[in-house]
C-alpha positions as CSV (number, residue, x, y, z in Angstrom):
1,X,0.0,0.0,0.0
2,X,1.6,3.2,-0.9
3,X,2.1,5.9,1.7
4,X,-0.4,8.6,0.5
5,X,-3.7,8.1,-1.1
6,X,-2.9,7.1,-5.2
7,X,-5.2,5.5,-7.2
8,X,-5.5,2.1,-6.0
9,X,-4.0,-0.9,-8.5
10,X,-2.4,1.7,-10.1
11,X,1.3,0.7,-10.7
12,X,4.7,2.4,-10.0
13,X,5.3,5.9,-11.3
14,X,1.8,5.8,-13.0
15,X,-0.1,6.1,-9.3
16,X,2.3,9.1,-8.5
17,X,2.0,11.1,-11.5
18,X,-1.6,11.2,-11.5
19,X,-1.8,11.7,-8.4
20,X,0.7,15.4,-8.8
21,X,0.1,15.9,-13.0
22,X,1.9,19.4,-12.7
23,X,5.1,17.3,-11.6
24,X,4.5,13.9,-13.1
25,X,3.9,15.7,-16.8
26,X,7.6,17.1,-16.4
27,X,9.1,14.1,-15.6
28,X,7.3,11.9,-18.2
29,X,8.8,14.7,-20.5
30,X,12.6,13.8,-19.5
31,X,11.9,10.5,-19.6
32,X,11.1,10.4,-23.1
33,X,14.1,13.1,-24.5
34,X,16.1,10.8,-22.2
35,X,14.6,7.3,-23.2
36,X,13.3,8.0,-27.3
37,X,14.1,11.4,-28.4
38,X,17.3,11.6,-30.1
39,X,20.8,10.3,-29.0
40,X,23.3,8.6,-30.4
41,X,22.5,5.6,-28.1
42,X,19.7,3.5,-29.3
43,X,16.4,3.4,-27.4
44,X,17.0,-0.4,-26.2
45,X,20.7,0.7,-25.4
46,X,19.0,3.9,-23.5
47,X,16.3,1.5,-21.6
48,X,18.7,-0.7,-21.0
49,X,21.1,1.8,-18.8
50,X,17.6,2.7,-17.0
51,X,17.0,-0.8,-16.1
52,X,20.2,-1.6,-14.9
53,X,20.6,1.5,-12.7
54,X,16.8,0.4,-11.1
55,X,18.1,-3.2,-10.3
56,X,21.3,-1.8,-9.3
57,X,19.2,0.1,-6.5
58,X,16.6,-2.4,-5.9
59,X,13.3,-0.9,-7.7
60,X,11.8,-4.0,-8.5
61,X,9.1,-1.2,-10.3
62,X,11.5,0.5,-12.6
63,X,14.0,-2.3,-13.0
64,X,11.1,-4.8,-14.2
65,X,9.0,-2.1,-16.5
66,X,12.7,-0.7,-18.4
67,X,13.9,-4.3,-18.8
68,X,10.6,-5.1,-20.8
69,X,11.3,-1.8,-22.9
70,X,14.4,-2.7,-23.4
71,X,13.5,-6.6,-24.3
72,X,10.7,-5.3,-26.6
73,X,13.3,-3.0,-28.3
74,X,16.2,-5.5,-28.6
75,X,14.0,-7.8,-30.2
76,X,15.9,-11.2,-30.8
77,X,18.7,-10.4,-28.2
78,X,15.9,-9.6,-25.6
79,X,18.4,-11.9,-23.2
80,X,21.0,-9.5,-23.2
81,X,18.9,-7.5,-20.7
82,X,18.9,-10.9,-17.8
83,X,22.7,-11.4,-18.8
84,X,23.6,-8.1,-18.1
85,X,21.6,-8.4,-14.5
86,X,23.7,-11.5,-14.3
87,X,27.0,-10.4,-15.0
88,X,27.4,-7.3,-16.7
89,X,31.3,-7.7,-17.4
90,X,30.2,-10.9,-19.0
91,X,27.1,-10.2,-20.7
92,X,26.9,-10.4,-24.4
93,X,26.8,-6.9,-25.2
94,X,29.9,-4.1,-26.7
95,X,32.4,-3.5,-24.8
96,X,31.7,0.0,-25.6
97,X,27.8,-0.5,-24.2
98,X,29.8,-2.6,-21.1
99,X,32.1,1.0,-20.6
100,X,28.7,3.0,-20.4
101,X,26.5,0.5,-18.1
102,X,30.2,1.0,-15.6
103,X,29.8,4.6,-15.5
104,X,26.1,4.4,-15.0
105,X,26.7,2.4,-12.3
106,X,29.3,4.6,-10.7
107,X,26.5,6.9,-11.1
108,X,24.3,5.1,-9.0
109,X,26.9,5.2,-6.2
110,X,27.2,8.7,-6.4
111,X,28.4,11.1,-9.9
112,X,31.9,11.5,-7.8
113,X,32.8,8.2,-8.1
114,X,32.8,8.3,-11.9
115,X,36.5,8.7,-12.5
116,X,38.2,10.4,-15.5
117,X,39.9,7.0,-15.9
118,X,36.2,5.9,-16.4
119,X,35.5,8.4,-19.4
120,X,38.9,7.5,-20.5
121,X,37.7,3.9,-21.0
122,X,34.5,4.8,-22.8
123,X,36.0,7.0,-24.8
124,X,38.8,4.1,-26.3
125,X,35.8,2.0,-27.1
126,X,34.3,4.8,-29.6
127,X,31.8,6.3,-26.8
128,X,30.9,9.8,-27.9
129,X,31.0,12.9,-25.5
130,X,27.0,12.9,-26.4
131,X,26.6,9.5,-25.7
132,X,28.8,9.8,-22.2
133,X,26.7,12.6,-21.0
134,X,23.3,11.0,-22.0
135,X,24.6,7.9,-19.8
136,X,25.1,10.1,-17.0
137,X,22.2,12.3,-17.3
138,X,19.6,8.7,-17.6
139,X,21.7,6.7,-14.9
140,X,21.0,10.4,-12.9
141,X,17.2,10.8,-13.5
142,X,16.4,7.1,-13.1
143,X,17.9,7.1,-9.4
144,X,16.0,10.4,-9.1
145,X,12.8,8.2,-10.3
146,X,13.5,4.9,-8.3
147,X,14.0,6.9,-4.9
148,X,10.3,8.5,-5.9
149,X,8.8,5.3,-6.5
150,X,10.2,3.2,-3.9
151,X,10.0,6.4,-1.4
152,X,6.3,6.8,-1.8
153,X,5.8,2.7,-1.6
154,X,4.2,2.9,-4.7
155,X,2.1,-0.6,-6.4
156,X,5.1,-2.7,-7.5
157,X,3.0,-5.7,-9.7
158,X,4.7,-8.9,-8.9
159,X,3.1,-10.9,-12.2
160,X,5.7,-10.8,-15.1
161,X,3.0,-10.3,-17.6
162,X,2.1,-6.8,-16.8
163,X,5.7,-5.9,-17.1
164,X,5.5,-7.4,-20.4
165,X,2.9,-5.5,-21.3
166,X,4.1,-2.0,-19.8
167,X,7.3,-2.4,-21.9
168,X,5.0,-2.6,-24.9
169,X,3.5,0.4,-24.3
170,X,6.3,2.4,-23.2
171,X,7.8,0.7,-26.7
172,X,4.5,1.7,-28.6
173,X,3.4,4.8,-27.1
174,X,6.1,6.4,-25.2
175,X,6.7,8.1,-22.3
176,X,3.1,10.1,-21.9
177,X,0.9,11.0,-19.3
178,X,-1.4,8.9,-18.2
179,X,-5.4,9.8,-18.1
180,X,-6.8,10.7,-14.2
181,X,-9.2,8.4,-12.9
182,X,-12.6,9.3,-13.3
């Protein structure tokens, strides 16, 4: 049960934002010029970082609904996304896109423990000041987003098909607010 009054069944993020629209709108905006505007980085790539950071800080929400973005989006190499929960030094994915998911995940510990030795890195593997800063800036907003979600307690589904089917809209229809109950 979430810790103020949402709309009941009503998962993750979804609850909050309709529940504050004059916020929520705003940050369904940066999600998607963070997640399918423009970049350099491919959406699944993009989705992929989100879902990482959320398992890296334990939101079942965000880590379960970006992984099946990013599974819709990869298509045929949908595993990549469970390998990379796995192991990510050993998950079948660039090195270049292993370089990124490290600095994201420095991220997650804090933006000081990215090191320049850690841009360095990225950079060697072809990594792009735009696609460096977009890493950052998506590893940034999606602890921003997991400490909102898990913070306010909101519905975390435990049934793997809903997730499924919140990646395909996400996929589908992008990241845009959603109606308030009637």
């Amino acid at each position: 049960m979430a810790h103020i009054n949402v709309p009941e069944g009503v998962p993750g993020i979804r609850s909050l934002v309709m529940f504050r629209p004059e916020t929520g709108k705003h940050l369904y905006q940066l999600a998607q010029v963070l997640l399918r505007d423009d970049s350099p980085l491919t959406p699944a790539d993009r989705e992929l970082i989100a879902a990482y950071v959320s398992h890296r800080n334990n939101c079942m929400f965000c880590r379960n609904s970006h992984a099946a973005a990013a599974r819709c989006l990869y298509r045929e190499a949908a595993p990549v996304v469970d390998a990379v929960f796995l192991d990510m030094q050993q998950a079948p994915v660039s090195e270049k896109l292993k370089a990124l998911l490290n600095i994201a995940g420095k991220v997650q510990i804090s933006g000081k423990a990215v090191t320049a030795e850690d841009i360095e890195a990225a950079r060697k593997l072809g990594a792009t000041d735009r696609e460096i800063h977009d890493t950052v800036l998506i590893a940034a907003a999606f602890c921003m987003f997991n400490r909102y979600v898990d913070g306010l307690a909101s519905f975390t589904p435990t049934n793997a098909d809903e997730y499924t089917e919140m990646g395909k809209r996400m996929v589908e229809k992008g990241y845009v607010l959603p109606d308030r109950p009637r």
